[in-house]
N, C-alpha and C positions, 0 to 999 in steps of 0.2 A: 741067372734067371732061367726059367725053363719053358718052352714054347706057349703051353698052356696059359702062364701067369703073365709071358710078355703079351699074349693073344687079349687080357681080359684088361693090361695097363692100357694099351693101343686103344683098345675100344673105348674106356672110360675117358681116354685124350682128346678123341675125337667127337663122343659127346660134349665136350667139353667141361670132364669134372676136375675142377682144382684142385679137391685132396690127391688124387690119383695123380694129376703136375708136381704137385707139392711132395708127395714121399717119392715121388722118381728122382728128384732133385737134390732131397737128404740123401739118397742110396747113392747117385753118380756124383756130383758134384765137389767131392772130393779127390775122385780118379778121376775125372775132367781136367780138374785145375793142375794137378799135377802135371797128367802128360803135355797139357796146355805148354807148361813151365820150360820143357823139354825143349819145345820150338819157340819161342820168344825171350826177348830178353830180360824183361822185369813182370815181378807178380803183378803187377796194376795190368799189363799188356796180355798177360795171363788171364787175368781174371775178362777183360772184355772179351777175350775168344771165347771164354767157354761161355759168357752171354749170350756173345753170336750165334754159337751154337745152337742154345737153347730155343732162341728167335727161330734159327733155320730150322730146326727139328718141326717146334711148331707150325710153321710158314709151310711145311712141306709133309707133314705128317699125311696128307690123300694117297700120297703120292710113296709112302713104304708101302713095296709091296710085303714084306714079313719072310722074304728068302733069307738073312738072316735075324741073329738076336736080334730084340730092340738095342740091347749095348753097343753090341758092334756096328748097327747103324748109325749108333749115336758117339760112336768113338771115332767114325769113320767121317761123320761131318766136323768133328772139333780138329782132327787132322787137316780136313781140306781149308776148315777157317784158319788154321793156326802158320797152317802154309802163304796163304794170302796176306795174314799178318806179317808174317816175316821177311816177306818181299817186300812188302809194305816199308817196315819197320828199317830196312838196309835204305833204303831211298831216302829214310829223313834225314835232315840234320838237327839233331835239340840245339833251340837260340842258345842254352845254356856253353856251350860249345865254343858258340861263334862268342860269345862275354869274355873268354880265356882273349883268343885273337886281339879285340878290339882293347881291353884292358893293358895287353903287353904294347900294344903300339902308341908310343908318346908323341906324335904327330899333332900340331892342332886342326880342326877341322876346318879353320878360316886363318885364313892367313893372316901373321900378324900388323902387318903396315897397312890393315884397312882400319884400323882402331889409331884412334890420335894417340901421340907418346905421352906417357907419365908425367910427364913435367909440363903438361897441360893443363888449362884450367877444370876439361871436361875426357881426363885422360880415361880410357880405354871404352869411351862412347865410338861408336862407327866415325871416321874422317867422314866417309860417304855413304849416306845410307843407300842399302842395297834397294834395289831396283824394286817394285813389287811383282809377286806372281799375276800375271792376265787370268781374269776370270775367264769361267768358260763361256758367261754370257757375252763378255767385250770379243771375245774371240766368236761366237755366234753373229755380232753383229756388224763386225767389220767382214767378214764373208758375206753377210746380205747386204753391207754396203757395196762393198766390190760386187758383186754380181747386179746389182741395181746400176752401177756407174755403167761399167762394161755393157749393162743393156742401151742403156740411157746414151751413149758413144755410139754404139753400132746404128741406133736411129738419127744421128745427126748425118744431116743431107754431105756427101761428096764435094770437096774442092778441089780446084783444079791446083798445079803447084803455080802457075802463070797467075790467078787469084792471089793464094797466099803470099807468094811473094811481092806482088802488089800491095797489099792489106799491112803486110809488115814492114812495106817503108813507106808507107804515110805515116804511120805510127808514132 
């Protein structure tokens, strides 16, 4: 593109004409997704950077000043998203991954002698059913009991231990 024709893309972006988004998009977005390709690992991950890009372009369009092409600006932020990407993309693990792991190991997740034996009448029900999980209200409300007891203990009046020991052998 040549200064002139990127000067009159910019302006029409910035008013905010759509056709003028729209055929910059048919023009680049082919040599986006490519170089995209270059730094990421699959075209799906590909395709979301040159999105980003296109977001960041427009997010930030006030802010080209026009020192160089609009391309090269716009090459220049699919590189910086496609890098973030990448970083990104080294840090995950796909669940699909961790399925290989868990499938190979034949381990069972509950031990087997909490289930009654087979030659029961109600064999491989729980011998003992597990305990339940404490809601977080029962765990709310035993903290406000305890903090209510502990108050409720601190206002009871002092005894001597010559008292108590008194008190507990009449008992």
């Amino acid at each position: 593109m040549d200064p002139v024709a990127d000067k009159k893309i910019v302006d029409a972006l910035r008013r905010g004409d759509e056709a003028a988004f729209r055929g910059l998009v048919s023009t680049l977005q082919h040599g986006l997704l490519r170089i995209a390709r270059v730094w990421v690992k699959d075209r799906s991950s590909a395709e979301e950077v040159v999105q980003k890009t296109w977001m960041t372009a427009l997010e930030s369009l006030d802010r080209f000043e026009e020192r160089s092409s609009l391309g090269t600006w716009l090459y220049g932020i699919l590189v910086n998203v496609a890098r973030t990407q990448a970083r990104s993309d080294r840090r995950t693990v796909p669940l699909s991954s961790l399925a290989a792991d868990e499938a190979g190991e034949m381990a069972p997740s509950v031990e087997p002698d909490r289930f009654l034996p087979s030659d029961h009448r109600w064999a491989g029900h729980w011998a003992v059913a597990p305990l339940p999980f404490p809601s977080p209200d029962a765990a709310l409300e035993r903290t406000e009991l305890r903090a209510f007891l502990e108050l409720a203990i601190a206002k009871l009046p002092q005894f001597s231990s010559k008292f108590w020991s008194f008190a507990t052998s009449k008992g």
